[in-house]
Each structure stands twice: as C-alpha cells, then as structure tokens.
C-alpha positions, 0 to 999 in steps of 0.5 A, a space after each residue: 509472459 510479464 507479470 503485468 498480463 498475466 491478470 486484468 484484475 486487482 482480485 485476480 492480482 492479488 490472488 496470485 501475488 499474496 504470500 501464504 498467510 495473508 489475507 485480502 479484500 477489494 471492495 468497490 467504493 459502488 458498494 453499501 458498506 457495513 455498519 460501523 462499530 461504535 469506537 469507529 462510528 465516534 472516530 469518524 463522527 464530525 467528518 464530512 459524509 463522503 470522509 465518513 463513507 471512504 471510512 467505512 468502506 475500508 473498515 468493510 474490507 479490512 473485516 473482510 479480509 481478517 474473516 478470510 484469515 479466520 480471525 473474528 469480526 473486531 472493531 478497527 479503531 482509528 490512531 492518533 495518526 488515522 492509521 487503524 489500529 489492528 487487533 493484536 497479533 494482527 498487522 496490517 495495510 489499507 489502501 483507496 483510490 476513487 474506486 476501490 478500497 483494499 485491505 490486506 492482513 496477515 498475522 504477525 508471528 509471520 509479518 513484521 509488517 505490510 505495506 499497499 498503496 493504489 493510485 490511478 494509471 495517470 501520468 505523474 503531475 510535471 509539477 511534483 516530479 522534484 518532490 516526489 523523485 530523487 536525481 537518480 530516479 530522474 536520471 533513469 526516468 529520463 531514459 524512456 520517453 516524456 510519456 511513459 516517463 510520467 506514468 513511470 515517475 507515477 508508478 515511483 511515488 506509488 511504491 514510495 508510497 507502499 513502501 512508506 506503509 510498510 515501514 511506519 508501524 516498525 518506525 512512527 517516522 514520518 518523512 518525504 519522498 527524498 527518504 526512499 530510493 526507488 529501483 523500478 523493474 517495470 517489465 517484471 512488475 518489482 521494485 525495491 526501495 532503499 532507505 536513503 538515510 537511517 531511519 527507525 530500524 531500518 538502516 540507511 541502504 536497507 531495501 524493502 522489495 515489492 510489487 508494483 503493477 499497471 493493472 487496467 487503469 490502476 497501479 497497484 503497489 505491494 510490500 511485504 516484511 516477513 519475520 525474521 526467522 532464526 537459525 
C-alpha cells in the first residue's frame, strides 16, 4: 500500500512518520490560540491583526508540542530573521498554510536539525516553474502529463522549501531554489534533495531525505537530521 493512503489526516501522518523523539502539533487556524508571553507579545506587536493571530496560533502549537516532549512551557522569541528562537537543547520547525499551523520538535542531543513545510494541493503557478525547478526537475516533470506535472512541480517547491528549513539553523544561508536539487518519489511519498553548490556545512552533492505527501487537499513535507553518531 503507498504511503499516501495509508492516512487521511496530517495528525494521523505525522503520528506514523515522526521518528522516535520528536514531538508534534497541528493546530487549526479555526482555533482560539493562547495568550502570548510578553517577549513574543513585543515581537509581534506593530503587525497587522491577522499577522498577529498566524503568530500566535504557532507559538500554541510549538508549545504544544514541547509539552508532549515533556519540556516546560517557555516563551519562543522570534529572531532577527522571524525564525523562532528554541529554547536550549531544543531544535526545532514550524510551518502554516491558510488552515493549519504545525510544530515539530525534538531535542537536540538526537537532532541536528528539522525541517517542515505545508502548502495546499494546488498545481504549481506555470509562471514560477523556472524559478522554482532546476532543468532536471523540469526534465523529469515533463514525464508525467501538463496536470499531474503542475501539482508534482508543486510538491518539489514544498520540499524545497522543508529542505531549506532543515538546514538553515545549521547554516544562516539564505538561497534560491536553484541550491537544492529535488529527487522525487511520489509513490512512495520520499524525496531527497541535494545541495547543488557547497553551502555551510553541507557540501555540494550532500542529500537531506524527507517525506513528502498529498494528504487530503494538502502537501505536507518533512526533513529530518538526526545526530551524527560516533563509533
């Protein structure tokens, strides 16, 4: 059975993909979210009332999940970059789309670093296909028909875009799409993504896998970097 059915619902998803020691959250954007602490409340405080709520919605969830990791509720500045800031010992990823916000965390004695991203099921924009695709991609997207193609080129740019959180904590690199290749496995709900160029740590030809699933009318996207264990 493909991985794509075996589980209509991104809880249900994550709930059989997570690796032991990580922790998730889905919370609807129908939700009330939870006060703000008061770091994050002056984070957010000129934005415009729906930024503020989107803001908050995932600081609900990021708490969420870090209560299911047994670690204690603890205000999530926002960086420089609007990145959040983890509490220590802590990585971490958070992600929204127009009805969801999800969390993910894990300790990083066992994760160098976590990557998600969620985007509707809708077929990419013809417009940002160079932007976002790499002549390879192209070439291979260019296999399957004009529509499962679009939604397919879709699917590349969301896990371009889990891939890209993956390794930013590792890396402060800021980049394109042209950066990370995009080897898709759409039957089995992986892909690999491979640094194109040298960049941080990562040299040019290193992979991060992932998952990456249509589940209901979403594309849900994970990477995750465990630790480098030691002989």
């Amino acid at each position: 059975m493909s991985i794509l059915t075996q589980d209509a619902t991104l809880k249900g998803a994550l709930v059989r993909l997570l690796p032991q020691g990580v922790c998730s959250a889905v919370v609807s954007k129908t939700e009330t979210p939870a006060s703000l602490w008061p770091a994050e409340n002056q984070a957010i405080a000129r934005a415009v009332p729906e930024r503020q709520r989107e803001f908050a919605l995932g600081r609900t969830a990021i708490r969420q999940a870090l209560a299911r990791l047994h670690h204690p509720a603890v205000e999530i500045p926002m960086g420089s970059d609007r990145a959040p800031i983890w509490p220590k010992g802590i990585v971490g990823s958070l992600t929204h789309d127009q009805d969801h916000c999800i969390a993910l965390v894990g300790h990083a004695a066992e994760f160098r670093a976590i990557g998600t991203d969620i985007e509707g099921a809708l077929p990419l924009a013809p417009a940002l296909l160079d932007t976002v695709c790499l002549p390879e991609e192209k070439a291979w997207l260019r296999g399957h028909s004009p529509q499962e193609s679009a939604l397919l080129a879709k699917r590349i740019f969301s896990a371009k875009e889990a891939a890209f959180k993956c390794q930013y904590p590792l890396t402060k690199a800021m980049f394109g799409f042209e950066r990370i290749a995009i080897s898709l496995d759409p039957a089995h709900g992986r892909f690999s993504a491979t640094f194109v160029e040298n960049t941080g740590v990562f040299a040019a030809g290193s992979t991060l896998a992932g998952y990456n699933l249509v589940i209901g009318c979403q594309i849900l996207s994970l990477v995750f970097l465990p630790q480098e264990r030691k002989a």
